[in-house]
N, C-alpha and C positions, 0 to 999 in steps of 0.2 A: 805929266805925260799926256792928258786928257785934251789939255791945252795947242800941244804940237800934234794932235791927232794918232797915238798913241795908245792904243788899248791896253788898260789900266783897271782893274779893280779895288777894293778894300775886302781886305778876307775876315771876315769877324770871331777877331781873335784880340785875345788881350795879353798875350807877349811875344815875343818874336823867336820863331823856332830856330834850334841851332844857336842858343845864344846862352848867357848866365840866366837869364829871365826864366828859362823852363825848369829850373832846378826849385825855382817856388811853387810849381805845379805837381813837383814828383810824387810827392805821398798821396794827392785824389788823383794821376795817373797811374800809380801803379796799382791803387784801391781799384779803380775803375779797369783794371786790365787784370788783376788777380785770376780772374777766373777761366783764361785763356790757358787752353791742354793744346803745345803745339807736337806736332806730328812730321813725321818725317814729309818735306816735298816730293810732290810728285812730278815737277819740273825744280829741274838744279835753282839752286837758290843763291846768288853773288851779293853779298852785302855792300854795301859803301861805305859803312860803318867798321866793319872790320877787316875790309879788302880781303875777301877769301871767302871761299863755297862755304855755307852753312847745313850743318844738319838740322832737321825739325824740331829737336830737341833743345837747343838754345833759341830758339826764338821765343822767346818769352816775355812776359810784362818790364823785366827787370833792359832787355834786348831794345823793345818800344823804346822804354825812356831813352837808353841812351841814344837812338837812331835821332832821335826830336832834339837831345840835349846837344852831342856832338856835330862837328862838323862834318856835312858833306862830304866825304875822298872823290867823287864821282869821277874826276879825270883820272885819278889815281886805280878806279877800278876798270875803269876804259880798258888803261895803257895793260893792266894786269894780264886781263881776259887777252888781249892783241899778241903779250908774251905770251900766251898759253897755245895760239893758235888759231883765235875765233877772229874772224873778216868779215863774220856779216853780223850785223846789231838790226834786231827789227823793235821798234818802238811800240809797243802795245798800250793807247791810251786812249782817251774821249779826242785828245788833240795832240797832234808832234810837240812838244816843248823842247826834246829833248834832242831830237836829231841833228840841229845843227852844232853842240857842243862836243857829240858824239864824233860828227863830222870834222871838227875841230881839231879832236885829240888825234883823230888816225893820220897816219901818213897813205894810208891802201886800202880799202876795205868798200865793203856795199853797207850802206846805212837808209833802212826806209821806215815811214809811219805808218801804221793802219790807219785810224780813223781820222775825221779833221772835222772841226769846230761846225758847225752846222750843214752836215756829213758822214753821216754814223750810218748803222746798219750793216745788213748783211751785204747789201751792192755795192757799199763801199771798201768793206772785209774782202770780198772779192776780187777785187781791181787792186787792195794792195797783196795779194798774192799773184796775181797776175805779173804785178811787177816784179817781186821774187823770182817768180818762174823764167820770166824775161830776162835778169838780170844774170841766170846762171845757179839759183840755189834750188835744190830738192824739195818740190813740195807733194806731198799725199794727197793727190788730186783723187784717188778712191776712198781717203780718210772725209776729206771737204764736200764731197759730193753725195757719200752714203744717203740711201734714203730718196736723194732728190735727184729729179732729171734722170735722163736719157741717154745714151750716146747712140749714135743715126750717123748711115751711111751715107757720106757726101757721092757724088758723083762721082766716076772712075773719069769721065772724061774733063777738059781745062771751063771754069766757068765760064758763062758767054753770056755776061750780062744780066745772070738772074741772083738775085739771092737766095740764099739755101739756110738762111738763120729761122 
């Protein structure tokens, strides 16, 4: 990959998730995960793993391994969510990876990323609700704002060449 210009890393790791390989890792994962008391979410939770909303309560150590051991459904929970009704997917990550598979699976829908690869922050957070709001979806612009900023009365009359930012 590196080679055809490519962006490419090595993840350091020594077997490959989603594979037979993690089943030798299970007993110091779920040692290493024991201690985890899961709780009801407080945003809906869609598994991949078991294609269907999860309560807080099954996510647990035992939940982990199998998410690392089994296969991915990801298209599979795409298409779910689409039966269910949802058209918009917003990608919540450090970088989109995920939006164009997303974009893939739908035949209709709005799909966008928040952050992007050396582009993070709250000005970036910002702009991609901006494009939500642009797009058509409801955002809590009194939620986003609390705290901060102003709102200021523009001119009643058409601008004439000044800015008012």
């Amino acid at each position: 990959c590196t080679a055809e210009d490519v962006r490419a890393r090595t993840i350091p790791v020594d077997y490959a998730s989603h594979s037979a390989q993690v089943e030798l890792i299970r007993d110091r994962l779920l040692a290493a995960l024991a201690d985890l008391a899961p709780t009801a979410p407080r945003v809906p939770f869609f598994s991949t793993v078991t294609g269907d909303w999860l309560s807080g309560s099954t996510v647990d150590a035992e939940y982990w391994y199998t998410n690392l051991r089994q296969t991915v459904r990801f298209g599979d929970a795409v298409r779910s969510l689409v039966d269910q009704g949802h058209r918009a997917f917003i990608e919540v990550s450090p970088h989109p990876v995920l939006t164009m598979s997303i974009e893939e699976t739908l035949t209709d829908g709005l799909v966008l990323g928040t952050l992007r690869r050396d582009d993070g922050g709250l000005d970036r957070y910002l702009r991609s609700l901006g494009q939500a709001h642009a797009r058509g979806l409801a955002v809590d612009w009194a939620a986003v704002f609390a705290g901060r900023g102003q709102r200021v009365d523009l001119p009643t009359y058409p601008f004439q060449r000044q800015r008012y930012w």
